[in-house]
ZADO-1210 file (C-alpha; in nm, 4 decimals, padded with zeros to 6 digits):
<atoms>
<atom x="01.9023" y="00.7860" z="04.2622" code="UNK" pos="1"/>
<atom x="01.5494" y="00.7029" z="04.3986" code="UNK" pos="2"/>
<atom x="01.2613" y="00.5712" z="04.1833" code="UNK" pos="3"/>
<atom x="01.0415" y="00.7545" z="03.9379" code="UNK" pos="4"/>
<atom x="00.7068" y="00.6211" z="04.0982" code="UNK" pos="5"/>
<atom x="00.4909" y="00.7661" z="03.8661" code="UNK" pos="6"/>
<atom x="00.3886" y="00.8734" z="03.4995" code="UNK" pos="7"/>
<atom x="00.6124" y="01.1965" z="03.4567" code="UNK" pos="8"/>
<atom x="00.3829" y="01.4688" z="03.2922" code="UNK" pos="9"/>
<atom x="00.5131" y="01.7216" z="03.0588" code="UNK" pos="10"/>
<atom x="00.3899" y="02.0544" z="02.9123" code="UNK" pos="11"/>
<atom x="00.5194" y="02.0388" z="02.5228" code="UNK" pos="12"/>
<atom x="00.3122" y="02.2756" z="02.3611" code="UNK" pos="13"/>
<atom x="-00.0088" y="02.4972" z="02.5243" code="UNK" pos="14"/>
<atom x="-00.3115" y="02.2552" z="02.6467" code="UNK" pos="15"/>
<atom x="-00.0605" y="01.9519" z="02.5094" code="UNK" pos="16"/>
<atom x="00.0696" y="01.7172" z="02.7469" code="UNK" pos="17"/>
<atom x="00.3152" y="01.4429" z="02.7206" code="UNK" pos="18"/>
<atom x="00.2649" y="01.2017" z="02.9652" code="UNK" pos="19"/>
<atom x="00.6097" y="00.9190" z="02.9982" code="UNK" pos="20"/>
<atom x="00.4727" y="00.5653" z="03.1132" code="UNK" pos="21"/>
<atom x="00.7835" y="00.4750" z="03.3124" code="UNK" pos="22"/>
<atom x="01.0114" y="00.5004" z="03.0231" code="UNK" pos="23"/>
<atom x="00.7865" y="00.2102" z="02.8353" code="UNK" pos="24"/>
<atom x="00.5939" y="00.4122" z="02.5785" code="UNK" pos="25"/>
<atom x="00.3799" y="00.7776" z="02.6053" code="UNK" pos="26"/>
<atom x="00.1081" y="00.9038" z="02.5935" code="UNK" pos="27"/>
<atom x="-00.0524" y="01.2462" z="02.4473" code="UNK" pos="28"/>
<atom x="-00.3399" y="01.4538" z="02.5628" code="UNK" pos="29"/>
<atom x="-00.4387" y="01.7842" z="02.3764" code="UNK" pos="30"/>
<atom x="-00.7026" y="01.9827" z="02.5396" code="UNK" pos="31"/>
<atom x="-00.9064" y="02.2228" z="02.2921" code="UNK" pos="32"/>
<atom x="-01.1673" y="02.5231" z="02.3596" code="UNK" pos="33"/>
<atom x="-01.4420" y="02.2509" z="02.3776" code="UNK" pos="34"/>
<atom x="-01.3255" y="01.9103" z="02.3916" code="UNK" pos="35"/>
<atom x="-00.9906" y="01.6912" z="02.4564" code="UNK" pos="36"/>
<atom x="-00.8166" y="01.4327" z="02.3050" code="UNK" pos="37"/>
<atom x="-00.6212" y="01.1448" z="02.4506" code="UNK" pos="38"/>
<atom x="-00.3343" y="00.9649" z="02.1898" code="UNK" pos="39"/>
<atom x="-00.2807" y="00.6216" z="02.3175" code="UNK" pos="40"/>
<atom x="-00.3922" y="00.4898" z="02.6281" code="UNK" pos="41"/>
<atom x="-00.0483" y="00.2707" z="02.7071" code="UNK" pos="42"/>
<atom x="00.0489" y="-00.0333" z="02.9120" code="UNK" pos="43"/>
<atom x="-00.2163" y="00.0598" z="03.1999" code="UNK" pos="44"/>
<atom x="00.0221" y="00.0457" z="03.4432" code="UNK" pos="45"/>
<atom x="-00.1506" y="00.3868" z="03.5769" code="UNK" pos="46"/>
<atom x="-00.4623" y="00.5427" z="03.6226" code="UNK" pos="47"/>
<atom x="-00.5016" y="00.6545" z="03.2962" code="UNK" pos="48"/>
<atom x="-00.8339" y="00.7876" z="03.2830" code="UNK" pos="49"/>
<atom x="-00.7858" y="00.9550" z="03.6363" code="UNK" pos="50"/>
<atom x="-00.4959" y="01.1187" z="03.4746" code="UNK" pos="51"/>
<atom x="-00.6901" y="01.2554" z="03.1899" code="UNK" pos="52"/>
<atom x="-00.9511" y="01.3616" z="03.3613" code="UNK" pos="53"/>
<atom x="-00.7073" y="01.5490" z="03.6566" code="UNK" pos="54"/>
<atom x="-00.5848" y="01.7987" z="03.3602" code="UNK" pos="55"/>
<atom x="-00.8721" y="01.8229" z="03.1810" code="UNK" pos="56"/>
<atom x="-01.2668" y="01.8459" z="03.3240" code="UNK" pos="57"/>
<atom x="-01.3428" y="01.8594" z="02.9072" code="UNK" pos="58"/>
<atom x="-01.4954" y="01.5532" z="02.7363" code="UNK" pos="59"/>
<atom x="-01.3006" y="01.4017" z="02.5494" code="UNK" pos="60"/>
<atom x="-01.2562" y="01.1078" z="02.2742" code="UNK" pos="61"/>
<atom x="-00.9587" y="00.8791" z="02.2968" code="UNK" pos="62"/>
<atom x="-00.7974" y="00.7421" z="01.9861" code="UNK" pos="63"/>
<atom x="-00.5135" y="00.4769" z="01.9937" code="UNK" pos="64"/>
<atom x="-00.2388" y="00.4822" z="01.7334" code="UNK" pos="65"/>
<atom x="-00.1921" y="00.0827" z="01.7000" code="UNK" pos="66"/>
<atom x="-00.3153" y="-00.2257" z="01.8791" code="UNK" pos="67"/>
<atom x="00.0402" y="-00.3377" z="02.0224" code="UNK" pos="68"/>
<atom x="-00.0355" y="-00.3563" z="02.4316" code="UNK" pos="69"/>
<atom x="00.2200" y="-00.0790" z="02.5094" code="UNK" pos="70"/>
<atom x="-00.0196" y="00.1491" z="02.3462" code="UNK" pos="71"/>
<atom x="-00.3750" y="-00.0090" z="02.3688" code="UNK" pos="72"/>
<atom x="-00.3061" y="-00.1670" z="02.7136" code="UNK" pos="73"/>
<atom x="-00.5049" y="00.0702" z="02.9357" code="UNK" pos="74"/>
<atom x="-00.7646" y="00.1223" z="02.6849" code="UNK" pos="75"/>
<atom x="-01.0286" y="-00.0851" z="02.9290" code="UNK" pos="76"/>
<atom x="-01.0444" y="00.1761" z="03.1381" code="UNK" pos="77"/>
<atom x="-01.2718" y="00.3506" z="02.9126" code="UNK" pos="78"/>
<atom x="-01.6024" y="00.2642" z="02.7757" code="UNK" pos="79"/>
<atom x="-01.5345" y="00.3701" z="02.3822" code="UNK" pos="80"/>
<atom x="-01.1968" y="00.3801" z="02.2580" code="UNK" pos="81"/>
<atom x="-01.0993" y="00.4524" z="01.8373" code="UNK" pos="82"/>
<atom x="-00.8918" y="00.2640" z="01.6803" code="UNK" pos="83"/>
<atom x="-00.8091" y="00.1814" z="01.2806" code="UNK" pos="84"/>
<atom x="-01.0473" y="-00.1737" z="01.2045" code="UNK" pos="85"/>
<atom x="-00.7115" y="-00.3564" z="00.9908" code="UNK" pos="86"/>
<atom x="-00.5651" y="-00.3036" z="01.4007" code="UNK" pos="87"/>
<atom x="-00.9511" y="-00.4027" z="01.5844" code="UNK" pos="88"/>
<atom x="-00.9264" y="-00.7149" z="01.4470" code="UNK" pos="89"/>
<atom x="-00.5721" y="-00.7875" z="01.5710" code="UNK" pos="90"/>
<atom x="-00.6655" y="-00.6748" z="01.9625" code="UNK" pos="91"/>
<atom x="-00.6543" y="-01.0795" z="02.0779" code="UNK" pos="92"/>
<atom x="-00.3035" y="-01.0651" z="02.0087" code="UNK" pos="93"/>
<atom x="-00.1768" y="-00.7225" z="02.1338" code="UNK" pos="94"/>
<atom x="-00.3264" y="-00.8219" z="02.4984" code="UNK" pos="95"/>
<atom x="-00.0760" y="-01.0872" z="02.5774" code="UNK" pos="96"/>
<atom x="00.2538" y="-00.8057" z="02.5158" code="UNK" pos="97"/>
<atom x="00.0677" y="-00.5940" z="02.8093" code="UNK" pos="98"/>
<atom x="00.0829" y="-00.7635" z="03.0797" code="UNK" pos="99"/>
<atom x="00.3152" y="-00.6888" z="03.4092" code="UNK" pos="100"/>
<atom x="00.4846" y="-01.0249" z="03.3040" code="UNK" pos="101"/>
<atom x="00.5548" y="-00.8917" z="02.9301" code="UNK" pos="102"/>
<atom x="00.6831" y="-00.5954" z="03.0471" code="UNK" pos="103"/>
<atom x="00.9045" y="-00.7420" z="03.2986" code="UNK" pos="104"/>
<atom x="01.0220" y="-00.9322" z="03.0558" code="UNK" pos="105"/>
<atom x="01.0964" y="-00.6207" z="02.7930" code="UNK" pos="106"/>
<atom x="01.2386" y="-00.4479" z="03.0739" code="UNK" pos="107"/>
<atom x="01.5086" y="-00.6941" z="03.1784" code="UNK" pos="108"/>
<atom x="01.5853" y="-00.7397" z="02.8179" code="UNK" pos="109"/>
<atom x="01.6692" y="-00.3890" z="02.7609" code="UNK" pos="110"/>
<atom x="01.8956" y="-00.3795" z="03.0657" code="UNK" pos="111"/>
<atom x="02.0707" y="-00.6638" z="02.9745" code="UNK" pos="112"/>
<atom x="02.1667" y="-00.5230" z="02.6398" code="UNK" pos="113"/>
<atom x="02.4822" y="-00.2514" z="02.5865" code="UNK" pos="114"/>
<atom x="02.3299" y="-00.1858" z="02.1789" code="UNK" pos="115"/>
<atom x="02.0238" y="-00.2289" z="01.9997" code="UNK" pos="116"/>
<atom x="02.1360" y="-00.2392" z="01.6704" code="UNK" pos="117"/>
<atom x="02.4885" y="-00.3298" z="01.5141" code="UNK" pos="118"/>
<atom x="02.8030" y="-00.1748" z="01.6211" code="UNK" pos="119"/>
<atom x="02.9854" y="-00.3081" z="01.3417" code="UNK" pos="120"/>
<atom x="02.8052" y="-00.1580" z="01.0087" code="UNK" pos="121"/>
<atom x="02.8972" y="00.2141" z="01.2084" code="UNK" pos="122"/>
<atom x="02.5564" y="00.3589" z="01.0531" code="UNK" pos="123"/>
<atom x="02.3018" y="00.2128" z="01.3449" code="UNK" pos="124"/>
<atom x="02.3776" y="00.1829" z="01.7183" code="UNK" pos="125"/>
<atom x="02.2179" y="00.2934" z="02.0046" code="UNK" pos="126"/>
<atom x="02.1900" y="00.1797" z="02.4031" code="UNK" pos="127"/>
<atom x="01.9858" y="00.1972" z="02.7308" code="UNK" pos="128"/>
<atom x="02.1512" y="00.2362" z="03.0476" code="UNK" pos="129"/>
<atom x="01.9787" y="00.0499" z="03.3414" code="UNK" pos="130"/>
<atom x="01.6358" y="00.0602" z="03.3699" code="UNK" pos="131"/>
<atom x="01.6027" y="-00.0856" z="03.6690" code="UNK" pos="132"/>
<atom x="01.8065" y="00.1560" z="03.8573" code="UNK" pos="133"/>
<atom x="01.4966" y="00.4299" z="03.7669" code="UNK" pos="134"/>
<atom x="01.2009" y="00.2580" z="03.6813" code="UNK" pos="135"/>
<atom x="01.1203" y="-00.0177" z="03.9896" code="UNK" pos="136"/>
<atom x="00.9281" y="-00.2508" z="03.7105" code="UNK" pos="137"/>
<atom x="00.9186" y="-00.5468" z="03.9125" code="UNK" pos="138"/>
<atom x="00.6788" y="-00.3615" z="04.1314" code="UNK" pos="139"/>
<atom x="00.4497" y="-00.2731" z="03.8524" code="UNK" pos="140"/>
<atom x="00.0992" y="-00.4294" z="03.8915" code="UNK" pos="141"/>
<atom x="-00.1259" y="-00.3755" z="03.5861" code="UNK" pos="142"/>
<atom x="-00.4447" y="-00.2171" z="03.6936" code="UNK" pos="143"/>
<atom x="-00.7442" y="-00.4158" z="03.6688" code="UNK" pos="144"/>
<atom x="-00.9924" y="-00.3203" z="03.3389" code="UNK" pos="145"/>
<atom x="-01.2931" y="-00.1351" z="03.4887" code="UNK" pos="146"/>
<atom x="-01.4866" y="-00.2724" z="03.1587" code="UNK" pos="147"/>
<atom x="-01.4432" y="-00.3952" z="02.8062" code="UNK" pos="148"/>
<atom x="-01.4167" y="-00.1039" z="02.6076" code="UNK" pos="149"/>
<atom x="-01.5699" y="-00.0894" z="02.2807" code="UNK" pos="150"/>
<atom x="-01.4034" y="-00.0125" z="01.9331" code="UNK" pos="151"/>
<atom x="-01.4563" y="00.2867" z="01.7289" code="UNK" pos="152"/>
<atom x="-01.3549" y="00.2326" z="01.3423" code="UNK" pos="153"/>
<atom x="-01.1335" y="00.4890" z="01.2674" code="UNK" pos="154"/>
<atom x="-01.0727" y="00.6023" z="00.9028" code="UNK" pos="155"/>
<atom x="-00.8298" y="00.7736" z="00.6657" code="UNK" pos="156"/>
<atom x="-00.8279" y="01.1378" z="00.7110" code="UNK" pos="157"/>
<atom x="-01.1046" y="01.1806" z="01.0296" code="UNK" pos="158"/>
<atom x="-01.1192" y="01.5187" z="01.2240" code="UNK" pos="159"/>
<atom x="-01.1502" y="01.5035" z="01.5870" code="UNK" pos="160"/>
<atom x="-01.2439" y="01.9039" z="01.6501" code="UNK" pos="161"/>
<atom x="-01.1462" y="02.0320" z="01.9977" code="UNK" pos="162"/>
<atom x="-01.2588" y="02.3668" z="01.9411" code="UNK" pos="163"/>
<atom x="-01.0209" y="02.6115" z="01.8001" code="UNK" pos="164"/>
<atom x="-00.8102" y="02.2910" z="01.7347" code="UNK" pos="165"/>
<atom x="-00.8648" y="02.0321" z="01.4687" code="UNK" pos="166"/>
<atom x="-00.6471" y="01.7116" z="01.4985" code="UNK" pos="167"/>
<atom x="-00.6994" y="01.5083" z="01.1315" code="UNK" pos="168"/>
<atom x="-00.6099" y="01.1485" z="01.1256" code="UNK" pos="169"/>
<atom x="-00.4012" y="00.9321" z="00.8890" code="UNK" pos="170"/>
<atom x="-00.3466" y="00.5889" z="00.7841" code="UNK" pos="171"/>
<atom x="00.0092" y="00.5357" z="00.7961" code="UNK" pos="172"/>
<atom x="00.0335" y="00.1109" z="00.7731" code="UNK" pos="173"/>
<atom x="00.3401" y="-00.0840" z="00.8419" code="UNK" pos="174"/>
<atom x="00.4257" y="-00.0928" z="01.2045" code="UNK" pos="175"/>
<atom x="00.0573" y="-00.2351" z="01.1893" code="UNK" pos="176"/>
<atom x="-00.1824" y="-00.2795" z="00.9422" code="UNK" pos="177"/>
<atom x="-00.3598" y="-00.0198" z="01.0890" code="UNK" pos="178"/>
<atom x="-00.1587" y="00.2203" z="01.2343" code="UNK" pos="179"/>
<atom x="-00.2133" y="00.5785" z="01.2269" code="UNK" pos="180"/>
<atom x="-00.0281" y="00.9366" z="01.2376" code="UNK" pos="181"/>
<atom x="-00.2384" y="01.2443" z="01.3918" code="UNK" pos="182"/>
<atom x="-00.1806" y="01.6002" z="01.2663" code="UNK" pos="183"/>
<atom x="-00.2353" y="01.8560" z="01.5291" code="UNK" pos="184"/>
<atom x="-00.2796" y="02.1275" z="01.2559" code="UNK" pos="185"/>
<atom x="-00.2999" y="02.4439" z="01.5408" code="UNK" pos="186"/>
<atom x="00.0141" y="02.3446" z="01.7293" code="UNK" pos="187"/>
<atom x="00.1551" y="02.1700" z="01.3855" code="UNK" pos="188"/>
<atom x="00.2418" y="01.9161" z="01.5537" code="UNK" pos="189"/>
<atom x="00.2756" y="01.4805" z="01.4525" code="UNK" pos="190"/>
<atom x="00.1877" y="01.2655" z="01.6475" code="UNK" pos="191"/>
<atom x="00.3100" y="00.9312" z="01.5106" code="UNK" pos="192"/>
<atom x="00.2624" y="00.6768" z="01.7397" code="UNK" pos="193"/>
<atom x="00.5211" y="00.4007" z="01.6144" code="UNK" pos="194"/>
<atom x="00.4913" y="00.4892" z="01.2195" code="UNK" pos="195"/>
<atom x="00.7918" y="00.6643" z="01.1608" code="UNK" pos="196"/>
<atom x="01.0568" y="00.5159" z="01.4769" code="UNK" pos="197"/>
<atom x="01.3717" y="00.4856" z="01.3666" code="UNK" pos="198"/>
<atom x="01.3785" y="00.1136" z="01.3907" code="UNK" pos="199"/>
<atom x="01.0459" y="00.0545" z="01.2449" code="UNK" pos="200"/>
<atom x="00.9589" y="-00.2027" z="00.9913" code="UNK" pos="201"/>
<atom x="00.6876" y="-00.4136" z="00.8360" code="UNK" pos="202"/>
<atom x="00.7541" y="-00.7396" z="01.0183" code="UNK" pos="203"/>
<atom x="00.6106" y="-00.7915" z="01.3404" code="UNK" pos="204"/>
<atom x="00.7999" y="-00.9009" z="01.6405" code="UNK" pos="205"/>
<atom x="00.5042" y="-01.1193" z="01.7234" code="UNK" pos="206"/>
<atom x="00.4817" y="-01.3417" z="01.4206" code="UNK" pos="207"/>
<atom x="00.6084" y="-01.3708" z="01.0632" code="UNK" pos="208"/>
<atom x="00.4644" y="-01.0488" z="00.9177" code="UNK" pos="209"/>
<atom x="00.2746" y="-00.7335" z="01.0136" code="UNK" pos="210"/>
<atom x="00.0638" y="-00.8164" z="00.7059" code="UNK" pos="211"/>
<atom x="00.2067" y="-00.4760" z="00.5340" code="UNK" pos="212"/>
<atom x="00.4131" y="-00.5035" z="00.2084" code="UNK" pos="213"/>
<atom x="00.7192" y="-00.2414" z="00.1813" code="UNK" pos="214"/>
<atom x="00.6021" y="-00.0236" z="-00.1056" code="UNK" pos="215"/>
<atom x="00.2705" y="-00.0023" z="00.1031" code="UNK" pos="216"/>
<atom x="00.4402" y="00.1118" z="00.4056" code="UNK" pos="217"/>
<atom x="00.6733" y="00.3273" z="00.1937" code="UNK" pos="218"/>
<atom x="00.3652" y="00.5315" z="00.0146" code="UNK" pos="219"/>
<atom x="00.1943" y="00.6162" z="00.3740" code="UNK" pos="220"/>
<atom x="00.5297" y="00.7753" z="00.4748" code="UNK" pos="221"/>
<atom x="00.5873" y="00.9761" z="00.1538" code="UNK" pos="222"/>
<atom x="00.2318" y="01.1381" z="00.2333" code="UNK" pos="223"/>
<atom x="00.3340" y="01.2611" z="00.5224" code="UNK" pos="224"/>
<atom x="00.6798" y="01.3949" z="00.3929" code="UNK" pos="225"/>
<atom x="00.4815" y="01.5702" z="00.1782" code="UNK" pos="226"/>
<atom x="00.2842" y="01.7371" z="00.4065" code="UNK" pos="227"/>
<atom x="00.5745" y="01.8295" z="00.6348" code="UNK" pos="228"/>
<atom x="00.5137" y="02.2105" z="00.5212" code="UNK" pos="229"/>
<atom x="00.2067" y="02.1654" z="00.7494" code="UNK" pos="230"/>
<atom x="00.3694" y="02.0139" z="01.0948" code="UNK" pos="231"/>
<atom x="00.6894" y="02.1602" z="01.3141" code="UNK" pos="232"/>
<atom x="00.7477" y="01.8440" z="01.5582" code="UNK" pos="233"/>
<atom x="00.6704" y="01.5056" z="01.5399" code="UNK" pos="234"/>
<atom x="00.6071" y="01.3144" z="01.8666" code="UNK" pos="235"/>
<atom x="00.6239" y="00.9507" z="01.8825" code="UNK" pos="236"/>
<atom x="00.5018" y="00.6903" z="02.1136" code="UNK" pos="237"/>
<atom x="00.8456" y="00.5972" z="02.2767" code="UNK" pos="238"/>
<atom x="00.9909" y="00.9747" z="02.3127" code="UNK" pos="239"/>
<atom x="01.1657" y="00.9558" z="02.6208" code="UNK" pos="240"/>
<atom x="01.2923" y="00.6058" z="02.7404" code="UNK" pos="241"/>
<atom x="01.4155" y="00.4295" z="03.0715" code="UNK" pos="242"/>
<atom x="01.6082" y="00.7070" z="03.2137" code="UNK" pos="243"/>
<atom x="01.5934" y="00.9895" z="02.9857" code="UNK" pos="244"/>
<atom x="01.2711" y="01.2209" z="03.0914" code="UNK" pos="245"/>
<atom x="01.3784" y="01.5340" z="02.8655" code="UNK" pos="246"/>
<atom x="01.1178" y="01.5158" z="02.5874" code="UNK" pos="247"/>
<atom x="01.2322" y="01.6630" z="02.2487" code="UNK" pos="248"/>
<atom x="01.0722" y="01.6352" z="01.9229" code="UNK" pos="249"/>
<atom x="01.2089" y="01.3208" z="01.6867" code="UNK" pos="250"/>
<atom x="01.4163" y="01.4555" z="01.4255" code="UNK" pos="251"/>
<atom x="01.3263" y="01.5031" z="01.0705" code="UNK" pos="252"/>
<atom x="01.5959" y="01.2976" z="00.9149" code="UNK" pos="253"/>
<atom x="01.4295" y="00.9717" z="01.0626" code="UNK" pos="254"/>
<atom x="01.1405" y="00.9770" z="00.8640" code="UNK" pos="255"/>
<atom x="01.3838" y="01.0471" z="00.5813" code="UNK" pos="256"/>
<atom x="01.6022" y="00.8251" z="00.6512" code="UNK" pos="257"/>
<atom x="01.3096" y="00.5038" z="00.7232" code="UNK" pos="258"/>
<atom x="01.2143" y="00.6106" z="00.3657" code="UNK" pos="259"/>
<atom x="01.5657" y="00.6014" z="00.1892" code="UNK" pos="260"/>
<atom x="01.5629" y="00.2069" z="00.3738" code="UNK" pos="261"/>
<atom x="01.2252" y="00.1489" z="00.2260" code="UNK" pos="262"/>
<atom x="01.3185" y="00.2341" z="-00.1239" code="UNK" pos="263"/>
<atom x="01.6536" y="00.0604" z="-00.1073" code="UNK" pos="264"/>
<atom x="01.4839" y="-00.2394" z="-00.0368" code="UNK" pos="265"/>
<atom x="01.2689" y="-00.2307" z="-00.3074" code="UNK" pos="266"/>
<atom x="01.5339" y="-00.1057" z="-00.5549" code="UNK" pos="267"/>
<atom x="01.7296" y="-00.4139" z="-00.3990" code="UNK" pos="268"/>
<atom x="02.0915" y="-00.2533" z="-00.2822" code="UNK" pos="269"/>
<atom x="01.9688" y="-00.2013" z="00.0809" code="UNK" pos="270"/>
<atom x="02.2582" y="-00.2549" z="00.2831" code="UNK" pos="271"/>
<atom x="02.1239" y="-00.5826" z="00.4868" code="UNK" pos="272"/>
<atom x="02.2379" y="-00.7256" z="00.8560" code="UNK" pos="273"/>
<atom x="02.0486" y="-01.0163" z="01.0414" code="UNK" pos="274"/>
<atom x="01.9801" y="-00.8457" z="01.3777" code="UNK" pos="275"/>
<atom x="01.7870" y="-01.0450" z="01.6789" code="UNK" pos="276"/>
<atom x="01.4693" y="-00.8964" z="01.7759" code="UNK" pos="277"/>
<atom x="01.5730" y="-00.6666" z="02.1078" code="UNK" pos="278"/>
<atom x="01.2319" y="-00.8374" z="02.2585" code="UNK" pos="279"/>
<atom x="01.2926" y="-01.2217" z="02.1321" code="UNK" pos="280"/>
<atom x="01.6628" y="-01.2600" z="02.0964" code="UNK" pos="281"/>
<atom x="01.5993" y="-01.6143" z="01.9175" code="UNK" pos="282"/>
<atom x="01.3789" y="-01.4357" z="01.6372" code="UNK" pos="283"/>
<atom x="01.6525" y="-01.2967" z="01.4157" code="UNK" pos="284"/>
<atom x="01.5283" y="-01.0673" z="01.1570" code="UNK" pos="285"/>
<atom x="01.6878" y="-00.8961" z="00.7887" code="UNK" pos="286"/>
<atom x="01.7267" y="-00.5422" z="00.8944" code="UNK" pos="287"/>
<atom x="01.7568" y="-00.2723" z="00.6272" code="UNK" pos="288"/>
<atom x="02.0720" y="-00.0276" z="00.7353" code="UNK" pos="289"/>
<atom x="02.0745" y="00.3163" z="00.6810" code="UNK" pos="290"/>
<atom x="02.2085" y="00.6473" z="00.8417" code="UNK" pos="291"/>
<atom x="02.0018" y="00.6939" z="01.1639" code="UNK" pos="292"/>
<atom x="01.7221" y="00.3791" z="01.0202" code="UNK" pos="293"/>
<atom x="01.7198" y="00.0296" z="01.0667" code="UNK" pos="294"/>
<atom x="01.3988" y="-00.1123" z="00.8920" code="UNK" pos="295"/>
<atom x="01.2747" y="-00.4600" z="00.9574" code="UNK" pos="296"/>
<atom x="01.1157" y="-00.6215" z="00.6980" code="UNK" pos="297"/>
<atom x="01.0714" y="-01.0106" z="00.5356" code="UNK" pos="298"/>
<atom x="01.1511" y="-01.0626" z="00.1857" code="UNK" pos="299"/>
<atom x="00.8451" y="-01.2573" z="00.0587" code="UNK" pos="300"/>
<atom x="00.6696" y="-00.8955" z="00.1511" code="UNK" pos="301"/>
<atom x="00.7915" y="-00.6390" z="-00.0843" code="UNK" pos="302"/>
<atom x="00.4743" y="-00.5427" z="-00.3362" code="UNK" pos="303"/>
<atom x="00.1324" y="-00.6008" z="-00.3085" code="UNK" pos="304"/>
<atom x="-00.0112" y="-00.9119" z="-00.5749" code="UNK" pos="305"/>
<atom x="00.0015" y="-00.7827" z="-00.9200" code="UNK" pos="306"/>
<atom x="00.1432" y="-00.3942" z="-00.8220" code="UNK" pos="307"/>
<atom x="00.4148" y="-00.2948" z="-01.0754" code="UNK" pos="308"/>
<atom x="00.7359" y="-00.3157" z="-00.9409" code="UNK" pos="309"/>
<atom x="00.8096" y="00.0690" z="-00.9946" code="UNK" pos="310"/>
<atom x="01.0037" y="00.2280" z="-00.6391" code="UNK" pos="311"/>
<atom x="00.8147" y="00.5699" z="-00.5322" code="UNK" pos="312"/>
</atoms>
């Protein structure tokens, strides 16, 4: 099997494009009757912008779901980018996981490792075959930033209208601070970034904490379980992986389950393993266990100061 040299692009829905950064992450462009919108600009491994602007001759606004470098990476490509300000603040430290050395790095890991997860508590397991066999990531060169973009605050529950197609924004903290989930309300469609993974959590592989208590985390994700009358699919940023280029829609019981492991952990009978961070294997972290969810999280972040300790 040759090399996939390039971002595969993929048709999900009409005018809606999913577009797989060599099995590191993806990104999302949705093309209205008057303008276009770009979710997540990724490593910047690739010509982003040339990409966009090859499917689309529309303007367009780009919005980026968290600052992590595997989604705000290539973001310097473009003069004005909008992001959440709890996640424009943490930029500094996002730029250092983005880099063709960091991703090298994340790359080897991953094909190093059988599981990600723990075999043993038969509720949470999953694997990567080689990467390197597909992906040739020791070729990668990040592209150099044509500028330093500048930061749009985004807020709670902001339209971006495309024409015919109104995509409304929400704050769904825990991954980051300031992460955010997009509803695509014509194609009913979610667009979650890394809110809702099945391995998501509220400590950051980067330091102690993401700065995002459990019951805070665990409220953004019941408002949009509530809403799921209004959305089909829900499209992630990490989709299709390594090898795997089919690109289906993440299944409902994730969210569900991520919010079961929330409230366990609050109501204190989570089921609990110690499982080393698939990035930093010496940064071992309590991982809530549960069905298709594991759920990092650190104990000393469970409520906010003075909140009633009541589980939602």
């Amino acid at each position: 099997m040759g090399y996939i040299e390039r971002p595969i692009i993929t048709e999900i829905a009409p005018k809606t494009y999913h577009i797989n950064e060599w099995g590191v992450d993806c990104q999302y462009l949705l093309i209205g009757e008057e303008r276009a919108l770009l979710i997540d600009t990724g490593t910047g491994l690739y010509d982003v912008r040339k990409t966009v602007e090859t499917l689309t001759d529309k303007p367009y606004d780009v919005v980026v779901t968290h600052m992590h470098g595997d989604h705000n990476g290539g973001s310097d490509q473009f003069e004005q980018v909008w992001m959440h300000p709890l996640d424009i603040a943490l930029v500094p430290q996002a730029e250092a996981m983005s880099t063709p050395e960091a991703i090298a790095v994340k790359m080897k890991r991953f094909t190093e490792m059988k599981t990600v997860g723990h075999y043993e508590t038969g509720l949470f397991a999953y694997g990567w075959s080689r990467y390197d066999q597909v992906f040739p990531y020791e070729q990668l060169k990040k592209l150099p930033a044509v500028n330093k973009c500048t930061y749009l605050e985004l807020q709670d529950e902001q339209v971006f209208e495309l024409g015919n197609r109104e995509v409304v924004v929400y704050h769904t903290p825990g991954h980051t601070p300031g992460s955010v989930s997009l509803l695509d309300k014509k194609r009913r469609i979610l667009f979650a970034g890394d809110a809702m993974n099945s391995n998501v959590g509220t400590r950051s592989v980067g330091g102690a904490y993401s700065g995002v208590t459990v019951s805070t985390m665990l409220r953004g994700l019941l408002r949009i379980q509530k809403m799921r009358d209004q959305y089909d699919q829900t499209f992630t940023g990490h989709i299709s992986y390594a090898e795997t280029v089919d690109v289906f829609s993440q299944p409902g019981e994730i969210l569900d389950d991520v919010i079961e492991n929330l409230r366990s952990i609050l109501r204190g009978d989570a089921q609990i393993i110690q499982m080393p961070s698939h990035l930093k294997p010496e940064l071992v972290m309590p991982t809530a266990i549960y069905r298709t969810a594991a759920t990092i999280f650190h104990p000393d972040l469970l409520w906010e100061d003075g909140e009633e300790h009541i589980v939602p």
